[in-house]
C-alpha positions, 0 to 999 in steps of 0.5 A: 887255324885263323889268321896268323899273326905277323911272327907266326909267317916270321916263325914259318919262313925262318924255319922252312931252311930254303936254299936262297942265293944271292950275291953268291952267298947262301943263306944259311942264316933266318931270313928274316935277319938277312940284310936282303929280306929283313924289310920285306919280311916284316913288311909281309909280317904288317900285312898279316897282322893288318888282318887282326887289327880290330878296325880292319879285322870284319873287313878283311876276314870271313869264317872259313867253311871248314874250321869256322875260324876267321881267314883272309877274305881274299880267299872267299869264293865270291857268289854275290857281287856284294862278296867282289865288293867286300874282296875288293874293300880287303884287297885295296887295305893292303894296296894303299899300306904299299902304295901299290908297290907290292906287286905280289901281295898274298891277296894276288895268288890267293885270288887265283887258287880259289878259283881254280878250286872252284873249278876243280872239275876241270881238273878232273879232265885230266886226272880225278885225282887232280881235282881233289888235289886243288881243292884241298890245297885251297883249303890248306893255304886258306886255313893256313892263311900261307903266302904263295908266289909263282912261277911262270916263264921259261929262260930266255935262251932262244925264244925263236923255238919252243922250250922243246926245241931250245937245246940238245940238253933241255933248259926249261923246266920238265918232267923227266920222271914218274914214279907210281908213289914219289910222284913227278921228278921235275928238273930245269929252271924257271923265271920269274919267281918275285917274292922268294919269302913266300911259304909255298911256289906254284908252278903254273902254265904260262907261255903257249904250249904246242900240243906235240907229243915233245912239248907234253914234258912241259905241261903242268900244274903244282905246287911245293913248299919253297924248302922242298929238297932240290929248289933254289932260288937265284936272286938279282942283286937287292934294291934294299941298299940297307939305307934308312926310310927316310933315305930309300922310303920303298925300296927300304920297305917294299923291295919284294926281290925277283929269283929264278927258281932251278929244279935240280931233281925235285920230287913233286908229290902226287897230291901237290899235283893239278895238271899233268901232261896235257898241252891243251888243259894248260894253255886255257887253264886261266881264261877257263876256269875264270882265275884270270879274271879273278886275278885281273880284278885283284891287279887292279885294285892294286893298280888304282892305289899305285897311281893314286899314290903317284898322283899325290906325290905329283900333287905335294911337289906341285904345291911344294914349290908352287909350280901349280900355275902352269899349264903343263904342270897342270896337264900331267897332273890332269892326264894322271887323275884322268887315269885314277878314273879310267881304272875305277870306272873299269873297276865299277864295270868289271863288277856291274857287269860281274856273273856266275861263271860256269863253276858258280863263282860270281866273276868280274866282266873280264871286258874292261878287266883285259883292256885295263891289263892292256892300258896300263902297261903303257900309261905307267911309264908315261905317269913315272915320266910326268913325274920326272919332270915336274921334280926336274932337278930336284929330284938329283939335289936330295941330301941324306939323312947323315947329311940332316943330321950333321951339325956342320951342314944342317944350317946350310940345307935348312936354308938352302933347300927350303920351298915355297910351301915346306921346310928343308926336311919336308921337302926333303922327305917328299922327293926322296919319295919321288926319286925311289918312285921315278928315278931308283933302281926300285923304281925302276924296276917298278916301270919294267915290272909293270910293262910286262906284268901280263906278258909282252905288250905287242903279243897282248895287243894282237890276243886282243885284237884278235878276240875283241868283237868287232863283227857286229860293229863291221856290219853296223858299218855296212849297213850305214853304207847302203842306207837311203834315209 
């Protein structure tokens, strides 16, 4: 199969019949026509029919090695620095349609499986099946084109102790049984699923795992289609308020939704399965088999285009009402193009210095790659309040598009809310933009989203610093002392 089409994801997910919750209700009817899902969905639908799109198709596909047929270019096992830069290309298409604002676009896990597969010897470690099960299932979701989400962290309900430890009844997600030809049955639960319109949920290692005969029911790799008997998806209240995109511009658009996923007796085939009952193998799963670095360069392509995008609008309000004069509108303006650079030299880094791996893959230099993993989490934040205030005020005095349209109020807000540089509607529909980036729920979310999007900060800062070279620099230091020149 070649890339699909826009319908044929539409068609796939509305007859999959997964169990989808939210608000209390049960989805029962095609989500795509859900009031929850029916703008991401179709955003999803754009995505894929982006790739048949003749002035973008050769810079977004490459003939799958198996069928031939043109697949999405995120899935190329890269050899050349030239195939990162082509990745790269196909990667930011889809970053720029979002303005950054999809943090799980297809691009982002399928980065990782196909370096997994790469790896496959890895996994052999384990099980020699193991490794012939994430070969195959990257060539399946490859030749498939199928969007995958993920989940990774256990339920917050005592983080002082391990998932083992937590309670006499076990929360956390776990095997509980094997069976010689059913497979793995898993029960628990799982966050944080974003995304819960994919076709297919992988259910990766994340959180440190303790290599204690207990801890070993928590140790595994795999993946299932979203509809498999015993899944659900709990979903948190959506940020699509049914509003129009001139009301709600992303959050009418790119409200991807975030679950926790239940596993109420799920049967895992055998073939779905890549890793099983071993602490160690899931605890350096990413950084050995290079999908960390993989991924991280997917992220921040992703990353480049957000704050490109939160940099423009910054720059249209400042010229908008002609604040462009003052100094401090300046420097955040400043401070915020200073960050586009910093990520793109770390992008232009990554893949100077990029190199096979050990499993033949042409990797990204995971150096800058981790700082930016580091960095961003908390220069986001401070971006989203730059752009707080330079809309001030503003931002709260936004009238609807019922509003723009009623005969009785439109003179007054075509008078009233005029600027310097735009008419009323225009300026209007620029900080309805800036509110659903800097104020909204959705945008909100975005702020959480990025602060934790590698993990907790303080606990990455310590990784960090604990791997970071510092030796030779400490012996620069102490040769300098000691000097008589």
């Amino acid at each position: 199969m070649s890339v699909r089409t826009g319908q044929q994801y539409l068609d796939h997910i509305d007859h999959q019949h997964r169990e989808l919750w939210i608000r209390g209700e049960k989805i029962t009817s095609t989500i795509s026509d859900h009031p929850a899902f029916h703008q991401i969905t179709h955003t999803m639908a754009h995505l894929y029919d982006m790739q048949h799109d003749p002035a973008l198709h050769e810079e977004m596909t490459y003939p799958s090695p198996t069928s031939k047929e043109a697949v999405g270019l995120s899935f190329l096992q890269p050899k050349t620095t030239a195939d990162l830069i082509r990745k790269r290309t196909m990667m930011k298409h889809w970053a720029d349609y979002a303005g950054g604002m999809l943090g799980r676009s297809p691009d982002y896990l399928n980065s990782s499986v196909m370096a997994l597969a790469a790896a496959r010897d890895y996994f052999k470690g384990n099980d020699p099946r193991f490794a012939d099960n994430i070969q195959r299932y990257y060539e399946y979701i490859r030749d498939n084109d199928l969007c995958t989400t993920h989940t990774l962290i256990n339920p917050q309900s005592n983080r002082a102790v391990s998932a083992s430890e937590s309670t006499n009844r076990p929360i956390a997600a776990h095997v509980v049984d094997q069976h010689p030809t059913k497979g793995v049955l898993i029960q628990g639960a799982r966050m944080l699923a974003t995304l819960p319109i994919a076709d297919e949920l992988l259910v990766f290692p994340s959180t440190v795992l303790k290599n204690r005969p207990e801890d070993q029911a928590y140790a595994f790799a795999f993946a299932v289609p979203c509809d498999i008997p015993g899944l659900k998806f709990l979903c948190r209240e959506s940020f699509d308020y049914g509003l129009s995109h001139y009301d709600h511009p992303l959050g009418s658009r790119f409200e991807e939704m975030d679950a926790v996923v239940v596993f109420d007796d799920v049967w895992v085939p055998w073939d779905r399965i890549f890793l099983l009952g071993r602490s160690d193998l899931c605890n350096s799963m990413y950084t050995e088999t290079g999908a960390v670095s993989h991924m991280s360069y997917q992220v921040l392509v992703k990353n480049i285009a957000k704050t490109e995008f939160v940099l423009g609008i910054m720059a249209k309000i400042a010229d908008t009402i002609n604040i462009g004069q003052f100094q401090h509108v300046q420097e955040k303006i400043a401070k915020t193009a200073m960050t586009v650079e910093m990520l793109k030299a770390f992008q232009r880094a990554s893949e100077e210095d990029a190199q096979i791996n050990r499993w033949g893959l042409m990797t990204p230099d995971f150096a800058p790659l981790n700082a930016m993993r580091n960095i961003f989490p908390r220069i986001y934040p401070t971006l989203i309040h730059y752009l707080q205030r330079l809309g001030a005020g503003g931002l709260m005095a936004i009238p609807s598009e019922a509003d723009m349209q009623n005969p009785d109020l439109a003179p007054d807000i075509l008078r009233y809310y005029q600027a310097a540089q735009a008419d009323a509607d225009t300026r209007n529909r620029l900080y309805r933009l800036a509110w659903d980036v800097a104020v909204s729920s959705f945008g909100q979310r975005q702020v959480l989203y990025e602060q934790f999007f590698f993990g907790d900060p303080v606990r990455m800062a310590s990784a960090y610093y604990q791997n970071y070279r510092v030796g030779p620099l400490k012996e620069r230091v102490d040769a300098f002392l000691y000097r008589n020149d």
